[in-house]
N, C-alpha and C positions, 0 to 999 in steps of 0.2 A: 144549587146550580145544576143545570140541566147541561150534560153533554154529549153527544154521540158518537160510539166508539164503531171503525169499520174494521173488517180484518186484519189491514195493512200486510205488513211483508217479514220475513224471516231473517232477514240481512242488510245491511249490515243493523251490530249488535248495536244496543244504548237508545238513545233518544236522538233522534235525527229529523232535523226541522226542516221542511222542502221547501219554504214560501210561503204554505197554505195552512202548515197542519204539523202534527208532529206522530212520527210511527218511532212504535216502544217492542221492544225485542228483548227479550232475557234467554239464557240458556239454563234449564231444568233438569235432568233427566229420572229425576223421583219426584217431582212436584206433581199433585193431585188437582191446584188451581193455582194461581195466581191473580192480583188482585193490582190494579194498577193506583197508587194513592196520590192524586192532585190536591197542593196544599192552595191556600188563599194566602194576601197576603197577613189577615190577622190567625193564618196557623190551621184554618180549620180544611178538614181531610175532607174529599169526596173521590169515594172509590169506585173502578170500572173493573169488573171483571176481566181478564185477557181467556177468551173461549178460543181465538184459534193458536191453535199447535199445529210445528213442521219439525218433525226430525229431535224432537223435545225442546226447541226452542218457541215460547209462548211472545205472541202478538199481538199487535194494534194499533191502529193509526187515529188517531184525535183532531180532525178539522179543527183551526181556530187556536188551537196552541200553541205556543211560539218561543222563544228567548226569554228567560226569567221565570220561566213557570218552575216552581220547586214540586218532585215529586220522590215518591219512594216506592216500595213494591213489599206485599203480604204476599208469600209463598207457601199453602200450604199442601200439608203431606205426613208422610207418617214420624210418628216422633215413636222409636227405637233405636236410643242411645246405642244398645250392643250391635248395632247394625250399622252404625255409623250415620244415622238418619236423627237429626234435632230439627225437625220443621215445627216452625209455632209464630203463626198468622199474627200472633199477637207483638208482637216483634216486627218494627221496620227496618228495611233494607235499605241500605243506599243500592244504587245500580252499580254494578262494579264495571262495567263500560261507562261509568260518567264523563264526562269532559271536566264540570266544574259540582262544588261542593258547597254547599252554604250553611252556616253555623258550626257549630264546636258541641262535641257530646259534653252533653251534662251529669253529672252522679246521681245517682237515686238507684234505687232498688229495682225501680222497673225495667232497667237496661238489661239485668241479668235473666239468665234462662233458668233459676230457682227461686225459689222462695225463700229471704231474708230468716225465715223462723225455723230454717233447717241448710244452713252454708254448707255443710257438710257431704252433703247430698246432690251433687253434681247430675246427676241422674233425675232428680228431682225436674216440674214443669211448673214456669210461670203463666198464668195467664193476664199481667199485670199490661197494659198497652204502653208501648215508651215513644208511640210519635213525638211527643210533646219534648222529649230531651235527644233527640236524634238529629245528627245533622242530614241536609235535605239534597239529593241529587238537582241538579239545575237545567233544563234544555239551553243550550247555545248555540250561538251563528256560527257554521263550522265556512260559510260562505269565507271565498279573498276573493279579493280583483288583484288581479294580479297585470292590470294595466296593460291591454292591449301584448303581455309574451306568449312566446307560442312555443313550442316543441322544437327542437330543435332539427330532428327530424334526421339526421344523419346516419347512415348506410351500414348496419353490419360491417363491411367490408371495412370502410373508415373511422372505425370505432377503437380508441385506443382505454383500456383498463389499467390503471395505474392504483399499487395498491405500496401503502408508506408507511413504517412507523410516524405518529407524529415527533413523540420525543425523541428518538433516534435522526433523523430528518431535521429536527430545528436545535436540538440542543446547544450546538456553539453558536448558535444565532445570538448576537447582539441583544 
């Protein structure tokens, strides 16, 4: 499947569908690339690099994308445990700006960041790919109608701020 990634914009974070398209935002600040992963719906991955960066947050906008599109994201960067750095590409991400989530992790080996034939070893690097048991970020309609209301629109001056316990406030309420 053929797609065309534009630069898109920095902000706001997650997957944000406009109508037309859908622009993908993550926040990095040691990621050496990032890799944008659009699933099908029989599972299979096609990956877009994300080339622009602002401010360490990595970008892109996806003409044609829309609601129900399951994706995830490969980050990669230096893997140096002692530095507090385990980036490994081979590993998917859920977007931690998702709205919604799709599927349940499944067990296997490949979830983990070592190698089964040395548990011990934490420090240790998988390069096992676990798309296949990862659950899938989702793009969604963040659109309401909210039917013709409007702002209320009322003056500093006439603005009253009222701040309640609730419990305290309704407790001997009926």
């Amino acid at each position: 499947m053929y797609l065309s990634l534009w630069p898109g914009k920095p902000l706001p974070l997650g997957a944000n569908w406009d109508g037309k398209g859908t622009n993908f935002a993550i926040f990095s600040e040691n990621a050496t690339a990032v890799e944008l992963c659009l699933f099908d719906k029989q599972g299979r991955e096609t990956r877009l690099s994300l080339t622009e960066v602002s401010n360490f947050t990595w970008h892109g906008y996806v003409p044609s994308i829309g609601p129900g599109q399951r994706y995830g994201f490969r980050v990669h960067g230096p893997f140096a445990p002692d530095q507090g750095h385990r980036f490994n590409a081979n590993k998917l991400l859920i977007d931690p700006y998702a709205y919604a989530i799709d599927g349940d992790i499944d067990f296997g080996e490949e979830i983990f960041g070592y190698r089964w034939d040395d548990p011990q070893d934490d420090l240790g690097f998988s390069d096992l790919n676990d798309a296949h048991l990862i659950p899938k970020s989702v793009v969604v309609d963040q659109s309401f109608d909210w039917e013709g209301d409007q702002l209320l629109q009322t003056p500093w001056h006439e603005t009253i701020i009222y701040e309640t316990h609730v419990k305290g406030f309704t407790n001997l309420h009926e």
